[in-house]
N, CA, C and O atoms as CSV, one atom per row, in Angstrom:
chain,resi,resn,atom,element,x,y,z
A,1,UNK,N,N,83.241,82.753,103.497
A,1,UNK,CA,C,83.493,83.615,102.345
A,1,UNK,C,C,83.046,82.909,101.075
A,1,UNK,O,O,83.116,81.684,100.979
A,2,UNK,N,N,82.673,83.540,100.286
A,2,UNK,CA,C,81.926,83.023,98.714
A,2,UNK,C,C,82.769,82.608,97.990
A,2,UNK,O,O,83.886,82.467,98.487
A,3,UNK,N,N,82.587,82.281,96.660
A,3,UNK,CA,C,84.195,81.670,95.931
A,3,UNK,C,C,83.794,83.498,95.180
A,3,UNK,O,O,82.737,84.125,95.254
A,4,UNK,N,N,85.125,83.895,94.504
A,4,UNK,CA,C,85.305,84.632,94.117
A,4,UNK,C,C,84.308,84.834,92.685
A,4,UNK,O,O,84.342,85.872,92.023
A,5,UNK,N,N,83.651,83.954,92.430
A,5,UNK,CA,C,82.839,83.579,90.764
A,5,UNK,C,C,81.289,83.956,91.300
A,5,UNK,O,O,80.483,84.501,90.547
A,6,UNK,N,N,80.972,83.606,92.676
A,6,UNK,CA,C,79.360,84.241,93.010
A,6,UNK,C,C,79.453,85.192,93.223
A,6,UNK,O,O,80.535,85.733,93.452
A,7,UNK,N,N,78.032,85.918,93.228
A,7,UNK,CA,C,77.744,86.979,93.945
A,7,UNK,C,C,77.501,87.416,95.516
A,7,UNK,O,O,76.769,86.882,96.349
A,8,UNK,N,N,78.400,88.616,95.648
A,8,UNK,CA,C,78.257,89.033,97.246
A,8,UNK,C,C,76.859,89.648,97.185
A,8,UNK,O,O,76.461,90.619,96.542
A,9,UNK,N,N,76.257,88.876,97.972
A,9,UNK,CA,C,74.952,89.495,98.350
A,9,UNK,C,C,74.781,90.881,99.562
A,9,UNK,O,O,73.780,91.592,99.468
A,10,UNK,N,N,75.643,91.114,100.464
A,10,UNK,CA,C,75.733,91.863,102.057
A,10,UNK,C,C,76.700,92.708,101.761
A,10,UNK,O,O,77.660,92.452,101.034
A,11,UNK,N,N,76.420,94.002,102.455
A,11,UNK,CA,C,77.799,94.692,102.192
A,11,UNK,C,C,78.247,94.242,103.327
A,11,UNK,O,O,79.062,95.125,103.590
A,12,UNK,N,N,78.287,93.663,104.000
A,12,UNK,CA,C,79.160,93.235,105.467
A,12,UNK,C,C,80.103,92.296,104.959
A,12,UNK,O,O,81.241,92.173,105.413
A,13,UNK,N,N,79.425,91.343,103.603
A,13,UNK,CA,C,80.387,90.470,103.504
A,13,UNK,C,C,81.292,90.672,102.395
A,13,UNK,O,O,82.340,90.081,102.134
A,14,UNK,N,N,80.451,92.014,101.530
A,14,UNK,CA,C,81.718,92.602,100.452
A,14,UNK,C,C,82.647,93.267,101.257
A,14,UNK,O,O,83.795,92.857,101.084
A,15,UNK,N,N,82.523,94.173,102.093
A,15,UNK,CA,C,83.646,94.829,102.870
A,15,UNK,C,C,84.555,93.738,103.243
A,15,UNK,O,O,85.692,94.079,102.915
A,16,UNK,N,N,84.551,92.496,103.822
A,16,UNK,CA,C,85.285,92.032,104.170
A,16,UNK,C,C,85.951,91.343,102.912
A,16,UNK,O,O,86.987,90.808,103.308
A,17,UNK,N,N,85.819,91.190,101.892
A,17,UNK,CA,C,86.321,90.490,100.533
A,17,UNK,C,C,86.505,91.629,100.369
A,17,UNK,O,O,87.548,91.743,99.723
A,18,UNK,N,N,86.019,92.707,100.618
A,18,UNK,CA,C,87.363,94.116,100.072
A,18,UNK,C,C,88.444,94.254,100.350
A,18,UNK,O,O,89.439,94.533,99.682
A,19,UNK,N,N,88.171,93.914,102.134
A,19,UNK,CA,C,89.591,94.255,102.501
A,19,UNK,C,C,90.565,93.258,102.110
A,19,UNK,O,O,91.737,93.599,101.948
A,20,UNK,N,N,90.123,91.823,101.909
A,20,UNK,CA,C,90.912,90.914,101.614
A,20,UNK,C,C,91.664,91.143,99.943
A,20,UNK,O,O,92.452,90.362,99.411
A,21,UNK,N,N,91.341,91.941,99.590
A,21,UNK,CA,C,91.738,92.526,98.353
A,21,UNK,C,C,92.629,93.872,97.961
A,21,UNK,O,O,92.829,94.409,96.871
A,22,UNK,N,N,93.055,94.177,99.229
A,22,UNK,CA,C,94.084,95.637,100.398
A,22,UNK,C,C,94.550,94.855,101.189
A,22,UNK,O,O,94.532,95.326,102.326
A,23,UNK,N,N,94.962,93.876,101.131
A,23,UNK,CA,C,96.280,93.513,101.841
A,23,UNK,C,C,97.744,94.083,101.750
A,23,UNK,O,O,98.581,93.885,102.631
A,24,UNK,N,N,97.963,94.761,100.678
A,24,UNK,CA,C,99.118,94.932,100.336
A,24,UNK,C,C,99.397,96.295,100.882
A,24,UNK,O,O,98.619,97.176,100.515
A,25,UNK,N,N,100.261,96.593,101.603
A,25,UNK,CA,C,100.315,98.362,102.039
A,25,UNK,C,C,100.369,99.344,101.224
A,25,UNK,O,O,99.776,100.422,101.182
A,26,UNK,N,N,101.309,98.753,100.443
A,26,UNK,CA,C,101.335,100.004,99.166
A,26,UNK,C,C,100.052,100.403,98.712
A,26,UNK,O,O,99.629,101.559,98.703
A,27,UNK,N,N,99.395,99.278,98.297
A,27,UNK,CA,C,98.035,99.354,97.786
A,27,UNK,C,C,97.101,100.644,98.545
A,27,UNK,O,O,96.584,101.722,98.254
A,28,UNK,N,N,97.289,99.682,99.763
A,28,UNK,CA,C,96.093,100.434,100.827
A,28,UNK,C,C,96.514,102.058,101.098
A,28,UNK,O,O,95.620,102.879,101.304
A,29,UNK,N,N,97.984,102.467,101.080
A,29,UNK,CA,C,98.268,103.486,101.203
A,29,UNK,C,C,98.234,104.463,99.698
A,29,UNK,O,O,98.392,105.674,99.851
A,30,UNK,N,N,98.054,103.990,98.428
A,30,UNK,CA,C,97.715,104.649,97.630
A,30,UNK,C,C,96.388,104.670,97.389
A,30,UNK,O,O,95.911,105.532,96.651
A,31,UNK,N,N,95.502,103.569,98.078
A,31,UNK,CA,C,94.193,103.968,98.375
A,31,UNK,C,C,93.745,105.519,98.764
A,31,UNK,O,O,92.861,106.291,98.394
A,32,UNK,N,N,94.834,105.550,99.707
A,32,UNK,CA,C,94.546,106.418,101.316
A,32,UNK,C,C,94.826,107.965,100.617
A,32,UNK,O,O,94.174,108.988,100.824
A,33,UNK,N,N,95.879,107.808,99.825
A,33,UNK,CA,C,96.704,109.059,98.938
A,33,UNK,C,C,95.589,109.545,97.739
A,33,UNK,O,O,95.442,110.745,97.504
A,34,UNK,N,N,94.813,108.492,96.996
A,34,UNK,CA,C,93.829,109.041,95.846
A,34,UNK,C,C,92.892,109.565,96.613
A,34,UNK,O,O,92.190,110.433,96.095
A,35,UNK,N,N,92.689,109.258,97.747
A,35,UNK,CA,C,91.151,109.662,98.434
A,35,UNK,C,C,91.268,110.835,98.987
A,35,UNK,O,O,90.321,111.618,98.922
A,36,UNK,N,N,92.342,111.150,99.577
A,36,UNK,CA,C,92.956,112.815,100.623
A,36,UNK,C,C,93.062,113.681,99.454
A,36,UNK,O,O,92.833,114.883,99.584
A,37,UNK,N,N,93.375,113.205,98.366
A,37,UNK,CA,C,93.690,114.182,97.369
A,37,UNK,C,C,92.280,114.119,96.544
A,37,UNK,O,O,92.141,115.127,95.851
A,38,UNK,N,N,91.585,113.521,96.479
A,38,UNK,CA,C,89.948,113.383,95.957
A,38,UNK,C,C,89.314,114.530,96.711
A,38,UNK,O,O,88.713,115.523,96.301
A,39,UNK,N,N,89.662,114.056,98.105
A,39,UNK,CA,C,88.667,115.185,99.140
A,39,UNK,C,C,89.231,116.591,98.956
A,39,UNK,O,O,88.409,117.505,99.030
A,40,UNK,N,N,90.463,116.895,98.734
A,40,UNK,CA,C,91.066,118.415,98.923
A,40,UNK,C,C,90.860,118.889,97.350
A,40,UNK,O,O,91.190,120.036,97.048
A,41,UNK,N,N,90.290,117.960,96.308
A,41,UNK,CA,C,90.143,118.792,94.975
A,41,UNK,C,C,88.650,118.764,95.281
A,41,UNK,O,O,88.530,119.907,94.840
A,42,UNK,N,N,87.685,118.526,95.567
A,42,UNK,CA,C,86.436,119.009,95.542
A,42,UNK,C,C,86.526,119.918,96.616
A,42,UNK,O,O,86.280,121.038,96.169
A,43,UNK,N,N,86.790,119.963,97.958
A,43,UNK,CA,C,87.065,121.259,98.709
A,43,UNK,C,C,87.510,122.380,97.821
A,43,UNK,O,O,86.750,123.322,97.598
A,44,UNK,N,N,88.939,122.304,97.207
A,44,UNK,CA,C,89.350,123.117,96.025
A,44,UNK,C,C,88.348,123.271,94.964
A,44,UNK,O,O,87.606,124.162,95.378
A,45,UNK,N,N,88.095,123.033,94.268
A,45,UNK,CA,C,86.986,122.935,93.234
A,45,UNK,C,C,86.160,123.662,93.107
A,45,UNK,O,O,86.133,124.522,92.227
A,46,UNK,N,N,85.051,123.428,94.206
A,46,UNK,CA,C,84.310,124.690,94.917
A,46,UNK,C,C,84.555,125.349,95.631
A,46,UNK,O,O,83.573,125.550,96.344
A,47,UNK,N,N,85.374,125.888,95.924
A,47,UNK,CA,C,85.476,127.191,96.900
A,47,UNK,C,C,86.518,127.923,95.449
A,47,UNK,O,O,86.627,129.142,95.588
A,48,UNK,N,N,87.033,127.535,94.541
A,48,UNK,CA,C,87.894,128.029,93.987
A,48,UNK,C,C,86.380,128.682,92.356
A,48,UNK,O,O,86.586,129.615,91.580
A,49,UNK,N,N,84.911,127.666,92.383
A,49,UNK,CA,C,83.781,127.842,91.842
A,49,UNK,C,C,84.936,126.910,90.013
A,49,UNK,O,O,84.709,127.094,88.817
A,50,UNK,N,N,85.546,126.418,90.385
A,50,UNK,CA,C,86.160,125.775,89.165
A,50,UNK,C,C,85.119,124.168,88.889
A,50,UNK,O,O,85.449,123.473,87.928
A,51,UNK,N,N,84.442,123.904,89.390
A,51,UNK,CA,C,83.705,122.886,89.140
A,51,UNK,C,C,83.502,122.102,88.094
A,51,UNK,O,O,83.811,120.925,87.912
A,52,UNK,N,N,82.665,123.271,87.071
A,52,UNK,CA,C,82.050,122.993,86.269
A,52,UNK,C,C,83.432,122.148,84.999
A,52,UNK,O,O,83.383,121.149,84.281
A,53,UNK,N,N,84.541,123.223,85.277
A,53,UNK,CA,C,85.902,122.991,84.092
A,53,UNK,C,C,86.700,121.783,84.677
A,53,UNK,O,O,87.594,121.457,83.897
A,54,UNK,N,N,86.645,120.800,86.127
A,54,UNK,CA,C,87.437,120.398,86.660
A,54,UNK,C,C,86.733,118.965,87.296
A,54,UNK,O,O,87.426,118.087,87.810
A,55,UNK,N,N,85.432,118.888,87.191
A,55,UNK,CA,C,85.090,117.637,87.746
A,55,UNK,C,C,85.421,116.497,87.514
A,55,UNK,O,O,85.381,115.537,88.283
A,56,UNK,N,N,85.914,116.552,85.980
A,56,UNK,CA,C,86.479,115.252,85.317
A,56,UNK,C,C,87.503,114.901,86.524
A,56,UNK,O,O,87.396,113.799,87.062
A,57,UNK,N,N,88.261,115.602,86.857
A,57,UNK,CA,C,89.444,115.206,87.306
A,57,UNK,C,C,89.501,114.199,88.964
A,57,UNK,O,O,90.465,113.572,89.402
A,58,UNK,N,N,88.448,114.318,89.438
A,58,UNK,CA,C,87.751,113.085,90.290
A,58,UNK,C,C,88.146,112.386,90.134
A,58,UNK,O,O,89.167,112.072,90.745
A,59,UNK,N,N,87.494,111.510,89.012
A,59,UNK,CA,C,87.916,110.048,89.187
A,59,UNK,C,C,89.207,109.736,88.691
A,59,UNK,O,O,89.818,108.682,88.869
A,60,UNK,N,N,89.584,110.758,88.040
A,60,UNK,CA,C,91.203,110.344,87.420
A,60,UNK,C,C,92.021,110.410,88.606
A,60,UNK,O,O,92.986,109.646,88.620
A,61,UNK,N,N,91.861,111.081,89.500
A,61,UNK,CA,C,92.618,111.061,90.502
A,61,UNK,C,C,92.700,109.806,91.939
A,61,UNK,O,O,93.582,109.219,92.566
A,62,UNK,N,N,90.995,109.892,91.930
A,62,UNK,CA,C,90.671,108.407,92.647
A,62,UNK,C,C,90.870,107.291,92.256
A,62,UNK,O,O,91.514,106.400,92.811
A,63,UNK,N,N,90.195,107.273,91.037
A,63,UNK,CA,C,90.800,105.659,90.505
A,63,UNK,C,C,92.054,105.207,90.244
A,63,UNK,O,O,92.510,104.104,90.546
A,64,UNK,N,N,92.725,106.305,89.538
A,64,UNK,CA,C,94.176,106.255,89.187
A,64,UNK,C,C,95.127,105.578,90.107
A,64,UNK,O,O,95.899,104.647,89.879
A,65,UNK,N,N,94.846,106.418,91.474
A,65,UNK,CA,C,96.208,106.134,92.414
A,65,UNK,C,C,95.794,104.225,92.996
A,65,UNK,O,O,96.592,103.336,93.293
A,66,UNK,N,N,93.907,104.188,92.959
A,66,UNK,CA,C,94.294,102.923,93.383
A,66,UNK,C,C,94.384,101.873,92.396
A,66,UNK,O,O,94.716,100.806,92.912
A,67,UNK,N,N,94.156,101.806,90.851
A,67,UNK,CA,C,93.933,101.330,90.120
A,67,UNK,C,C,95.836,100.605,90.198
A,67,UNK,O,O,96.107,99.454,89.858
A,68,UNK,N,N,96.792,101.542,90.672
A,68,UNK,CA,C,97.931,101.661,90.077
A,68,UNK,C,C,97.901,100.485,91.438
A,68,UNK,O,O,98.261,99.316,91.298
A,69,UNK,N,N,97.532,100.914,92.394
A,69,UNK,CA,C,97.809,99.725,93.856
A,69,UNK,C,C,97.367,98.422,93.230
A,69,UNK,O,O,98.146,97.470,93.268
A,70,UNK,N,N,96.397,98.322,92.761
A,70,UNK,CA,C,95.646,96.929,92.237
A,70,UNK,C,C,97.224,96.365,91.169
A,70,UNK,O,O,98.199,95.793,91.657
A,71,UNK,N,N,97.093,96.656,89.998
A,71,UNK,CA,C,97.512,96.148,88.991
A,71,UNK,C,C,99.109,95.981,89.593
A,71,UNK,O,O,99.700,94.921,89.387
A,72,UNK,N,N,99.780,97.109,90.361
A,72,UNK,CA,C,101.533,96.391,90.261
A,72,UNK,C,C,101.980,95.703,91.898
A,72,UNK,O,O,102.782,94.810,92.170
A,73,UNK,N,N,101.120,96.511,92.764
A,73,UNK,CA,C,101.166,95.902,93.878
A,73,UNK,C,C,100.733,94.523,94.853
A,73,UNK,O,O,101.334,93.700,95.545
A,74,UNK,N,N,99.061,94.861,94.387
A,74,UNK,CA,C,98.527,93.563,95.208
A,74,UNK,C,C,98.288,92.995,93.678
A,74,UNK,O,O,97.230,92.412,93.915
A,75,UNK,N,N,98.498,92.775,92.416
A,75,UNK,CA,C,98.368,92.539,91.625
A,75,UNK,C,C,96.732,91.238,91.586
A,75,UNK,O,O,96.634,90.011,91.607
A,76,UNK,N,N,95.629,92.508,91.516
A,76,UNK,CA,C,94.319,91.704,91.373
A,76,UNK,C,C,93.513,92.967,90.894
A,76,UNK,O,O,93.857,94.148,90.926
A,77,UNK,N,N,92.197,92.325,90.385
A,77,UNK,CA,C,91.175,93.260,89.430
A,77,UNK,C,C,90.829,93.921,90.706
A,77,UNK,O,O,90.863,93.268,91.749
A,78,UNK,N,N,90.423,95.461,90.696
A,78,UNK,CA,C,89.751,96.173,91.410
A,78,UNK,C,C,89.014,95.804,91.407
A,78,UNK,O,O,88.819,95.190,90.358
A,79,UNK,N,N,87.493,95.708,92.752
A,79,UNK,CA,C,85.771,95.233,92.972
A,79,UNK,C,C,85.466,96.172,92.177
A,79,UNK,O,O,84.503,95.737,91.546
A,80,UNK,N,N,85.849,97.844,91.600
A,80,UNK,CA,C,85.183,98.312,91.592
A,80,UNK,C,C,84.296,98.124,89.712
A,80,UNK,O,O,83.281,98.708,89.333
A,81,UNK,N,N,85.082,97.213,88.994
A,81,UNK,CA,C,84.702,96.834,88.099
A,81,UNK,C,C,83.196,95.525,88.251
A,81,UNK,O,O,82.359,95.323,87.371
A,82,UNK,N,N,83.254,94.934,89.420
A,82,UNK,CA,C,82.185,94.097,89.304
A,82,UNK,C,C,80.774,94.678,90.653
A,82,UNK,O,O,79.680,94.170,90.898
A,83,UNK,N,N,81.423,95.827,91.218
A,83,UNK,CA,C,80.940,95.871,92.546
A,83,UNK,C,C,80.940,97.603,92.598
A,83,UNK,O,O,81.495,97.931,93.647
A,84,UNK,N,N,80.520,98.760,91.846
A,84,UNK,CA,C,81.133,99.739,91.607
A,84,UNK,C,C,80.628,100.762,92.758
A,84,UNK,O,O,81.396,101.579,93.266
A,85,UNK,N,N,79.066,100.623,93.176
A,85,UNK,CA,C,78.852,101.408,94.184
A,85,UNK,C,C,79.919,101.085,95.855
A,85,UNK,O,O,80.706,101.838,96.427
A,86,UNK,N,N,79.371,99.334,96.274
A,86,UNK,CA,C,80.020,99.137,97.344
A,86,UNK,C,C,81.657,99.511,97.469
A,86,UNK,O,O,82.459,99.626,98.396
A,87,UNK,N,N,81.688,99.626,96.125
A,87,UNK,CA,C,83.464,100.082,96.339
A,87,UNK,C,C,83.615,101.053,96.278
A,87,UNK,O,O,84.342,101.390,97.212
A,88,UNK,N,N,83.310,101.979,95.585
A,88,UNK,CA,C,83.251,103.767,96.276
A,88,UNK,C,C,83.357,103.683,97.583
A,88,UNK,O,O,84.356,103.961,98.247
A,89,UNK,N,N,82.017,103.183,98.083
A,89,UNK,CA,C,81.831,103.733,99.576
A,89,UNK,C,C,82.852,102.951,100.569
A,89,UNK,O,O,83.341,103.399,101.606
A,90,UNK,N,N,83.084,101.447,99.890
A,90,UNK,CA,C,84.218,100.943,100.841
A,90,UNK,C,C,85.936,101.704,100.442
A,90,UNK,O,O,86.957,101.515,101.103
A,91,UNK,N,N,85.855,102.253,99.642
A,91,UNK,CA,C,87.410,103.300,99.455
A,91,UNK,C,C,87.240,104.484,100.395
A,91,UNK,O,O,88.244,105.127,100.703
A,92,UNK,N,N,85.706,104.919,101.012
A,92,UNK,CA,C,85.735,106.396,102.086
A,92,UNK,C,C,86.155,105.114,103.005
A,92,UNK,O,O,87.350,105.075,103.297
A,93,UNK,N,N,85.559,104.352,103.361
A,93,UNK,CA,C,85.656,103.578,104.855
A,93,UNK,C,C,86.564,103.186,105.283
A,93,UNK,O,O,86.794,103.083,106.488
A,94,UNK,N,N,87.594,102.745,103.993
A,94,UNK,CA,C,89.353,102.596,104.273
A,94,UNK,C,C,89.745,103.497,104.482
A,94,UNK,O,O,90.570,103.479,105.394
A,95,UNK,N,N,89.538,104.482,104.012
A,95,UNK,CA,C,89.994,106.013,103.801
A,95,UNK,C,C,90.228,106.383,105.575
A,95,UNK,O,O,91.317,106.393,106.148
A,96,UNK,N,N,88.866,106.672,106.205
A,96,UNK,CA,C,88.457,106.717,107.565
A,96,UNK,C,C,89.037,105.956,108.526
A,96,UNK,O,O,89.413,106.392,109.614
A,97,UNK,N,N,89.165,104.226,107.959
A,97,UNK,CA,C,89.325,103.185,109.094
A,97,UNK,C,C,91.000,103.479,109.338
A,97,UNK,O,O,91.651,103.149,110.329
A,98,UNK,N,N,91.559,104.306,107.951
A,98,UNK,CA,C,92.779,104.169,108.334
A,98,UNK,C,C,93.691,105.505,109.143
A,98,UNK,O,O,94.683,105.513,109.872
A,99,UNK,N,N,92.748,106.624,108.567
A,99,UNK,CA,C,92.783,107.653,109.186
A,99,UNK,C,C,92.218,107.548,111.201
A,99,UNK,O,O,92.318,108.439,112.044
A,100,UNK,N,N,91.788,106.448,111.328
A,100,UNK,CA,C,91.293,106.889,112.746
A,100,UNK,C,C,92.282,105.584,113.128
A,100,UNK,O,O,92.039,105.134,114.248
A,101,UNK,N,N,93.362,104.892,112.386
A,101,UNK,CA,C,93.914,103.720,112.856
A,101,UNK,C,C,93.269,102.352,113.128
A,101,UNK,O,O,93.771,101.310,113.549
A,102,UNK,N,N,92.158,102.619,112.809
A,102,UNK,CA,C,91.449,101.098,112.751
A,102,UNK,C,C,91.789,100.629,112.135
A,102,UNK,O,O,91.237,99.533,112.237
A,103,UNK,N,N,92.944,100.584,110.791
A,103,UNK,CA,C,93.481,99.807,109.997
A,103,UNK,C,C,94.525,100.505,109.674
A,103,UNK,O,O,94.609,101.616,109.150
A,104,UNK,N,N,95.529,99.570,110.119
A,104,UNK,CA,C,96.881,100.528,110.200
A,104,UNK,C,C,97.496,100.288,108.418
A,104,UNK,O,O,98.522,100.851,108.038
């Protein structure tokens, strides 16, 4: 693992310094809570054709719930400030890994 001050070059090896950064359950489960509720407002969104008046509300909802896991729970900076794409896509993959129990 890198020291926390270089750069992750691999997403194989940011995912794994992600997860080491979701240790905390609360965390990982308000991960799990911004993302189900991310997915059911764009399902909602469009089918309801509210899009255009409501997209803001995305990331307030995604970032929010885990931003809140970072700062009181596992108390550390979100990746997604130094790392912003790989961490999107590693918040679906928790999302998934935990939904199919690959990460309880």
């Amino acid at each position: 693992m890198t020291e926390k001050s270089e750069r992750i070059k691999t997403y194989k090896e940011f995912y794994h310094f992600y997860l080491t950064e979701h240790e905390n359950k609360t965390c990982r489960w308000l991960h799990f809570t911004g993302t189900a509720i991310l997915f059911t407002d764009v399902i909602y969104l469009s089918i309801a054709g509210l899009w255009a008046e409501f997209w803001w509300t995305l990331p307030v909802i995604g970032y929010g719930f885990a931003w809140v896991g970072h700062f009181f729970f596992e108390k550390n900076k979100p990746a997604t400030f130094k790392y912003p794409l790989w961490s999107l896509f590693s918040d679906f993959r928790m999302f998934f890994e935990m939904l199919t129990r690959k990460i309880k």
